[in-house]
C-alpha positions in Angstrom: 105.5 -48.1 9.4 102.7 -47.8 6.4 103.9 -48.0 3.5 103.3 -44.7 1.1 100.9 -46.2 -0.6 98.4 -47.3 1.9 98.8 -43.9 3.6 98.0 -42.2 0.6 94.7 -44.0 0.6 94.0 -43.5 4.4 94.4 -39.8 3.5 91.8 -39.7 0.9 88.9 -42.0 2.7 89.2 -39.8 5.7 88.8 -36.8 3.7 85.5 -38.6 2.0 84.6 -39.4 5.3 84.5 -36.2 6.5 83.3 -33.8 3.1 79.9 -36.3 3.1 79.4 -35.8 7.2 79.6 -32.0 6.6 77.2 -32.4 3.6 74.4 -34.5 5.8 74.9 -31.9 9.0 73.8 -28.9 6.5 71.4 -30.7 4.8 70.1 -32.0 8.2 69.6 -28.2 9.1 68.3 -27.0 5.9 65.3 -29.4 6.1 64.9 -28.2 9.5 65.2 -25.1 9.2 62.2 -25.5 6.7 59.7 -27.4 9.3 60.0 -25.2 11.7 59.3 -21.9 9.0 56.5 -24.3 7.8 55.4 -25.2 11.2 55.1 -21.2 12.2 53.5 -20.0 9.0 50.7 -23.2 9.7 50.4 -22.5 13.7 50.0 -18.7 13.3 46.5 -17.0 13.6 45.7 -14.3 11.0 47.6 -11.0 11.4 45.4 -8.4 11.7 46.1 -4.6 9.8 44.1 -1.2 10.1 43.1 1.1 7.5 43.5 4.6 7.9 39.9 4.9 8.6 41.3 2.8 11.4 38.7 -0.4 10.3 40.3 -3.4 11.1 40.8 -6.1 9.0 42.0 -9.6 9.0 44.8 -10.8 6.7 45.2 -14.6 6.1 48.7 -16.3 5.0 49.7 -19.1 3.5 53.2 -20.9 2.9 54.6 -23.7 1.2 58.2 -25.7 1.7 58.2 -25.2 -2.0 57.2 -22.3 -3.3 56.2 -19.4 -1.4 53.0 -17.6 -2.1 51.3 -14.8 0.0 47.5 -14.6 -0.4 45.5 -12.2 1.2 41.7 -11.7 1.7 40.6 -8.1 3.1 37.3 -8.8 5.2 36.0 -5.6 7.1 33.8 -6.0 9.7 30.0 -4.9 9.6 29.7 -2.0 11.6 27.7 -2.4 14.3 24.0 -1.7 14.2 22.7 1.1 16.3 19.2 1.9 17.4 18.0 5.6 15.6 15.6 7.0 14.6 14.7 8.9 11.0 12.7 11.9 10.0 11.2 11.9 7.0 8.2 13.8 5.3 6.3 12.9 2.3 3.4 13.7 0.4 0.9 11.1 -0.2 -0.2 11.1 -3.6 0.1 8.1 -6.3 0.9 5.6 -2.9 -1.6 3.5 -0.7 -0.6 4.9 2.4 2.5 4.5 4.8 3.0 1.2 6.1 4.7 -1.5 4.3 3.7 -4.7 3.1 6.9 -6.8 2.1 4.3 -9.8 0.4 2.5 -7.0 -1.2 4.3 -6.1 -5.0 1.1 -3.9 -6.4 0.2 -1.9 -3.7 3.0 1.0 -3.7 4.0 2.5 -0.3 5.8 5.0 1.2 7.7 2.8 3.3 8.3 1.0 0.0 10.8 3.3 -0.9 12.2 4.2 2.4 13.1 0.7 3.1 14.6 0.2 -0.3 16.3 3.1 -0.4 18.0 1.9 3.4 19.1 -1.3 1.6 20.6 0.3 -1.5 23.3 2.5 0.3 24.1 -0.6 2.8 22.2 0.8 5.8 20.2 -2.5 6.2 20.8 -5.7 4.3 17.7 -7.3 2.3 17.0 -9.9 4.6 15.9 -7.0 7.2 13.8 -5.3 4.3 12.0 -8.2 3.8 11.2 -9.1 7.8 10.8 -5.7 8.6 10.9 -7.3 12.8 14.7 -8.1 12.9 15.1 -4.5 12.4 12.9 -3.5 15.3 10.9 -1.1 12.8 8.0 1.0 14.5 6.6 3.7 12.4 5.3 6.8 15.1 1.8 7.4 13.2 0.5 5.2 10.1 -1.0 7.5 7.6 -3.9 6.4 4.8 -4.3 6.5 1.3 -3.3 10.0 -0.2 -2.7 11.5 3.2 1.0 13.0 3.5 3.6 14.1 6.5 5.4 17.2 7.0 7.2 15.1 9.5 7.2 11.7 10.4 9.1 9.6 12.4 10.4 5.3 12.4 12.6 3.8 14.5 14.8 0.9 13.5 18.3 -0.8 14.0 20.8 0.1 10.8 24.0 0.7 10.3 25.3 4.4 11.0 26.8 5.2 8.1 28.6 8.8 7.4 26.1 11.4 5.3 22.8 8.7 5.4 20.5 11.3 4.9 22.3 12.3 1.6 22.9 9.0 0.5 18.9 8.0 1.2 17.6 11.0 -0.7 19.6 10.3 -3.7 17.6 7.3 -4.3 14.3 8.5 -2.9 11.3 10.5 -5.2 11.2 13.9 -4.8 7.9 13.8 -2.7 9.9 11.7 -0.4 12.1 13.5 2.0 14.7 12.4 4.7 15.3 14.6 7.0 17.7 13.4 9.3 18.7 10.3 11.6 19.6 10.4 15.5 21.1 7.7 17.3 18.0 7.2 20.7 17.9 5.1 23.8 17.7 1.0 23.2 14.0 0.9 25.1 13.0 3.7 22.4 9.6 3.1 20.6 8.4 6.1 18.3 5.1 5.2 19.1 4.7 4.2 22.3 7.2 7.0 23.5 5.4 9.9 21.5 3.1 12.1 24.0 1.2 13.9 21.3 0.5 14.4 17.4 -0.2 17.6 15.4 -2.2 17.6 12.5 -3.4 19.9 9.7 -6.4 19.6 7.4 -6.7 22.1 4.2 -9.7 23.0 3.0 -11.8 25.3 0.9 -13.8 27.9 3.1 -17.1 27.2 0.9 -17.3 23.8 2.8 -18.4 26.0 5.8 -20.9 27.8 3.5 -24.7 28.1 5.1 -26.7 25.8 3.6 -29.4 28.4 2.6 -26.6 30.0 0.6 -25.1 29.1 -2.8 -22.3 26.8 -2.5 -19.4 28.1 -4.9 -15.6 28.5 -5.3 -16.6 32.3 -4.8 -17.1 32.5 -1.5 -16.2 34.2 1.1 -16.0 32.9 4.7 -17.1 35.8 7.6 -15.8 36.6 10.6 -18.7 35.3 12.4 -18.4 32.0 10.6 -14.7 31.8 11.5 -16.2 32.4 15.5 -18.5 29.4 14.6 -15.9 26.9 13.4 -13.7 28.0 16.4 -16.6 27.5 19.0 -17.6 24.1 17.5 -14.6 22.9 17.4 -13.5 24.0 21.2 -16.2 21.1 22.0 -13.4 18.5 21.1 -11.0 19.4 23.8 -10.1 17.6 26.7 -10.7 14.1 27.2 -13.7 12.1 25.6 -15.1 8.9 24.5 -14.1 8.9 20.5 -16.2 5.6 19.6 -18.7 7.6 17.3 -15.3 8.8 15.4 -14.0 5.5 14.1 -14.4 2.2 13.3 -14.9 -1.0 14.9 -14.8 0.5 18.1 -17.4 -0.6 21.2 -18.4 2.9 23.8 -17.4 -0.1 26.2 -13.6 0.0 25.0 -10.9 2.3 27.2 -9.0 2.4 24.4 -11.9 4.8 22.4 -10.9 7.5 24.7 -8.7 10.1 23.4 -7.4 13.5 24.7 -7.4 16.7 22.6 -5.1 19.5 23.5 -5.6 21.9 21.2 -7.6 22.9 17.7 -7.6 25.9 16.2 -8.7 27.9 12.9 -6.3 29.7 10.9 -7.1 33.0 8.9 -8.0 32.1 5.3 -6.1 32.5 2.2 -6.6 32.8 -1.5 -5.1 30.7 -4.2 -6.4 31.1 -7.3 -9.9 33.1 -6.5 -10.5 29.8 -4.7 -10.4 30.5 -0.3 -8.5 28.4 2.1 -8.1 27.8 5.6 -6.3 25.3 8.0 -7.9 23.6 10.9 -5.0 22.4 13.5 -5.4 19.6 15.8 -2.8 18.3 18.4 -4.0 15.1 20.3 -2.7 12.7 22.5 -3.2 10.2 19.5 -5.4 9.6 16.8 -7.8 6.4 15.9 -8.2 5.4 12.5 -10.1 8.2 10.7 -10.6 10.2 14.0 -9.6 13.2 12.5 -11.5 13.4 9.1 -15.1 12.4 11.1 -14.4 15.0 13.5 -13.4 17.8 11.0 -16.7 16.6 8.7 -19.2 16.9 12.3 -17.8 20.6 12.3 -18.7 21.5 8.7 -21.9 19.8 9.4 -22.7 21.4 12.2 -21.7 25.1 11.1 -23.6 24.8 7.8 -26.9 23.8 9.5 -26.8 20.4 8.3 -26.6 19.0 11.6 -27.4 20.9 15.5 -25.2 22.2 18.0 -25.3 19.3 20.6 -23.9 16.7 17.9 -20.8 16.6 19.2 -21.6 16.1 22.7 -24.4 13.2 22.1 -21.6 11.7 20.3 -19.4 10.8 23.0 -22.5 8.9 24.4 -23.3 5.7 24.0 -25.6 5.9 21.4 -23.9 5.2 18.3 -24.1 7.7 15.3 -23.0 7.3 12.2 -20.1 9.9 11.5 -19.3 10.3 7.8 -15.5 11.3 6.7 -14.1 14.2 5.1 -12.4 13.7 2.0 -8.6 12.4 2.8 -6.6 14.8 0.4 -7.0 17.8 2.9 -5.6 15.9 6.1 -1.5 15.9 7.0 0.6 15.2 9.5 2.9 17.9 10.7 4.6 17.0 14.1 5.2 14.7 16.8 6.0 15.6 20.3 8.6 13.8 22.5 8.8 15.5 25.4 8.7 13.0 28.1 12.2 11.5 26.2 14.0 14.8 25.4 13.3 15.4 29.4 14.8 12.1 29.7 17.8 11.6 27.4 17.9 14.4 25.3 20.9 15.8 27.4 22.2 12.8 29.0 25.0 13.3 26.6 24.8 10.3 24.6 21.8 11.4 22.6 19.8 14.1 21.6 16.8 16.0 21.5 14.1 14.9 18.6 13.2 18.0 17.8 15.0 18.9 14.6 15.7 22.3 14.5 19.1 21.8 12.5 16.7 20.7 9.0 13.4 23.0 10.5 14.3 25.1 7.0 14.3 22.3 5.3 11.0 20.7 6.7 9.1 23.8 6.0 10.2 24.6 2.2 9.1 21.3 2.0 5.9 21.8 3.4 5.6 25.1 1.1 7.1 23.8 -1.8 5.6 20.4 -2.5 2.4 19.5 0.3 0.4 22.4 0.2 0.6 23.4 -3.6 -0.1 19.6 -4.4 -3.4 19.5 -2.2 -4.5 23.0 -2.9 -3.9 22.7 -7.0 -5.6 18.7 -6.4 -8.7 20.1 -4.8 -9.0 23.5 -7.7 -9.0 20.8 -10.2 -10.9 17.9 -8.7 -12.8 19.2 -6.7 -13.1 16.7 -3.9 -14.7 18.8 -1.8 -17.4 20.0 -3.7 -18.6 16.4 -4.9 -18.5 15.6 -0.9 -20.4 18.5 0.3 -23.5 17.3 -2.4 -22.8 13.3 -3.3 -21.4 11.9 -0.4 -23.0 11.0 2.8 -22.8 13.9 4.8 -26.7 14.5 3.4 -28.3 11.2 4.9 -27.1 10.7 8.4 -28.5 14.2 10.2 -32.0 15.3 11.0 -33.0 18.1 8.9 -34.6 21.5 9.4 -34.0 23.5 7.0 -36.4 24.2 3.9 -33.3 24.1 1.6 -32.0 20.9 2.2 -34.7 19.6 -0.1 -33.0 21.8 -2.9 -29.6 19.9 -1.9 -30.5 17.1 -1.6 -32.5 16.7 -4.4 -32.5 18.8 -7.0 -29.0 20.0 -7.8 -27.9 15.7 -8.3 -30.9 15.4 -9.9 -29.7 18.1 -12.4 -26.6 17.1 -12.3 -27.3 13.0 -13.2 -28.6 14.4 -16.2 -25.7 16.7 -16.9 -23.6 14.0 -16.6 -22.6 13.8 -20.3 -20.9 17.0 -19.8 -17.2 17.0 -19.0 -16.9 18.7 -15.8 -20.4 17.3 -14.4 -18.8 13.7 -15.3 -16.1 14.3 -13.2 -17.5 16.1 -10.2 -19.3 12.1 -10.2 -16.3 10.5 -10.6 -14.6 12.5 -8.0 -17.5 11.3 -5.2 -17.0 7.7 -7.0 -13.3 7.7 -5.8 -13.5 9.0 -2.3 -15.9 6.1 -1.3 -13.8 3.7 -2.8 -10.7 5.5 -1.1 -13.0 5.3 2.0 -14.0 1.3 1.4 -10.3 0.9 1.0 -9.0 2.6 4.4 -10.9 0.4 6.2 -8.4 -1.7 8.0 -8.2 -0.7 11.5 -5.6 1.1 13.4 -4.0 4.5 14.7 -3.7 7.3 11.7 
C-alpha cells in the first residue's frame, strides 16, 4: 500500500502527462489543418467569374499560413477578330489619295484617318495599323489625288465592337464618312470579289463647247450636243483593248482589256449661271487614269479637236497619246457584288453588301458635301477652263479647223501677257497644278 504521499504525486504526473498529450494532438491538427488549406489554395487553378455582359474573366488567388490576403486581377479576353467589311465615303480634297503608306508621315491619306480612327476606339491594335498585312486589309478601288467616294469599300480583320460606325465617325473629319460594317465570308476580297464599279465625273457643259465657238461660263450645251456626247461615248462599251487609256501598259498585255457596261449623259444643271452635267460610267474595272483619258477623248472629239474614229484607232495597236482630264470632276459612287450577295448574302450568316439601311445617309452625303465641294472648286478655280486652253489636249490631235490657230495661239499668247492680272495669274497656276497633280498620280495601279 502507497503511502499518501507518493500517491499524491502519482496523481499529479499523470495528470501532466496527460494535459501536455492533449496539447501536442491539437497542435498536431492545427498545423495540419493549415498545410492542407495551404496546399489547396497553392494546387488550385484560377477561378473563373462572368460579368453580366457574360465576358469571362479569370480571377487569381493567393494565401498565406500567416496572413491571409486575397488579390485579384480582372483580365478580359480580346474578342475575337472577325473578317468584315466597311463602307465608307469621302471626299478627296486636302489628301493625296486613298491608300496608306504607314512609313510615309507627310503625305496625308484617307486611309490615314480610317486606320487611326480603327485603332483609337480599340477596333485594331497599333501593331496592325502599322503592318496593314496582319489585318488582311484590301481596299475595293484605290482612288488618286483629290478624287473622292460616295461609297467605298475595305475589308479587314477587327474586332466587332457594339455601335463601330458611331464610335469611328467621332474621331473621323467631317469629309470622311463611315457608313457601316458587315461581318463577310473568310475567302472575301473587296477587290477581287467586286464584279463592277460605277463612276461619276462633273463637269462644266462649256468643256463640250465647239471649238469655232467662244468658250465661256455662259454657255449653253444643245440638245444635239447632248446626242453627240451620248453617241461618242456609246463607242466605249463592250469589251476593248484599253492600253491607249493608261500608263505603262503594252497592246500585248491581257490585262489592258477592260469591259464597259454602261455610260451615260445626264441632263445638265445650273449652279451659279455656271452649267453642269454628269457623265456615268460602270465598268468591270478601271486602270489607272482610265477614266479621266476616256472622258478627255470625248470632249475632244465632240468639240472638233480631234475626229470621230479616235476612239476606235485607239484600241489598236498603234499607240496614241491620250491626255487626262482634270481629277477634281471624277468620283466613285458604287461597287457591285453581285456574284457574293448570290452567294452568301442569304446563307444566313451574312448579308447582302448593298447598304440600303444608310442609302439616306450615303446620298445626303453625296449632296451635302461631294458635289457642292467640286462644283464651288471648279466656279472658283477654274480647272477646267485652264485645261481646255493650257493643257495638252491642244498638241496631241491632228487639226482641221481654221480656229484652232486662234486657240492655240493667240488667247495664251494674250493671256502670258495678262499674267500680272489676278485672275489671269491664276487661271496659269490652275494648269501649273494639274500637271504636277498629273506628274504625281503616276504610280501604277487600278483607280
Amino acid at each position: 500500500m502507497l503511502s499518501p504521499t507518493r500517491s499524491s504525486a502519482q496523481t499529479i504526473l499523470k495528470a501532466v502527462v496527460t494535459t501536455a498529450s492533449t496539447v501536442i494532438q491539437e497542435s498536431t491538427r492545427t498545423i495540419t489543418e493549415q498545410k492542407e488549406e495551404s496546399n489547396d489554395a497553392d494546387d488550385s487553378e484560377p477561378s473563373k467569374k462572368k460579368f453580366k455582359d457574360d465576358t469571362e474573366v479569370e480571377v487569381e488567388t493567393s494565401v498565406t499560413t500567416q496572413t491571409t490576403t486575397t488579390t485579384t486581377q480582372i483580365r478580359p479576353r480580346p474578342l475575337k477578330k472577325r473578317k468584315v467589311c466597311v463602307s465608307f465615303g469621302y471626299c478627296g480634297a486636302g489628301y493625296f489619295g486613298l491608300q496608306r503608306n504607314a512609313k510615309d508621315k507627310v503625305h496625308r491619306t484617307i486611309e490615314d484617318e480610317l486606320v487611326e480612327a480603327l485603332v483609337k476606339v480599340d477596333a485594331i491594335p497599333q501593331a496592325h495599323a502599322d503592318d496593314m498585312s496582319k489585318m488582311a486589309f484590301q481596299r475595293a478601288a484605290r482612288t488618286d489625288k483629290g478624287v473622292s467616294a460616295v461609297a467605298n469599300l475595305v475589308s479587314l480583320k477587327l474586332s466587332p465592337l457594339e455601335n463601330l460606325t458611331e464610335l469611328v465617325n467621332e474621331q473621323l473629319p467631317k469629309q470622311i464618312r463611315m457608313f457601316g460594317v458587315k461581318r463577310v465570308a473568310a475567302s472575301f476580297n473587296s477587290k477581287n470579289s467586286c464584279d463592277a464599279r460605277t463612276y461619276i465625273y462633273i463637269l462644266p457643259t462649256y468643256a463640250f463647247c465647239p471649238i469655232e465657238e467662244i468658250t465661256s461660263e455662259s454657255y449653253r450645251v444643245t440638245s444635239e450636243i447632248l446626242q453627240l456626247i451620248q453617241e461618242v461615248s456609246n463607242e466605249y462599251l463592250g469589251s476593248h483593248n484599253f492600253h491607249n487609256f493608261t500608263s505603262g501598259k503594252k497592246f500585248t498585255d491581257p490585262s489592258a482589256r477592260r469591259h464597259i457596261f454602261s455610260i451615260n449623259i445626264a441632263d445638265p444643271f445650273i449652279e451659279e449661271n455656271v452649267e453642269f452635267t454628269i457623265i456615268t460610267i460602270k465598268g468591270q474595272s478601271f486602270m489607272l487614269h482610265q477614266i479621266r483619258k476616256m472622258i478627255s477623248l470625248i470632249i475632244a472629239i465632240v468639240r472638233g479637236i480631234a475626229s470621230r474614229d479616235t476612239i476606235q484607232q485607239a484600241y489598236n495597236a498603234d499607240k496614241i497619246d491620250v491626255p487626262k482630264a482634270p481629277p477634281l470632276g471624277l468620283v466613285l459612287e458604287k461597287l457591285h457584288y453581285d456574284r457574293y450577295d448570290k452567294k452568301f448574302g442569304k446563307d444566313g450568316q451574312h448579308e447582302a453588301l448593298t447598304w440600303e439601311q444608310a442609302e439616306t445617309e450615303i446620298k445626303k452625303f453625296k449632296e451635302d458635301i461631294i458635289i457642292p465641294h467640286i462644283i464651288k472648286k471648279e466656279i472658283t478655280d477654274k480647272s477646267m477652263f485652264s485645261w481646255l486652253f493650257f493643257g495638252p489636249m491642244l498638241s496631241r490631235y491632228e487639226h482641221t479647223s481654221p480656229y484652232f490657230s486662234i486657240v492655240t495661239y493667240i488667247i495664251p499668247t494674250l493671256l502670258g501677257r495678262l499674267r500680272h492680272l489676278p485672275f489671269v495669274q491664276k487661271i496659269l497656276d490652275n494648269t501649273l497644278m494639274n500637271e504636277l497633280d498629273d506628274d504625281d498620280d503616276e504610280n501604277g495601279g487600278d483607280e
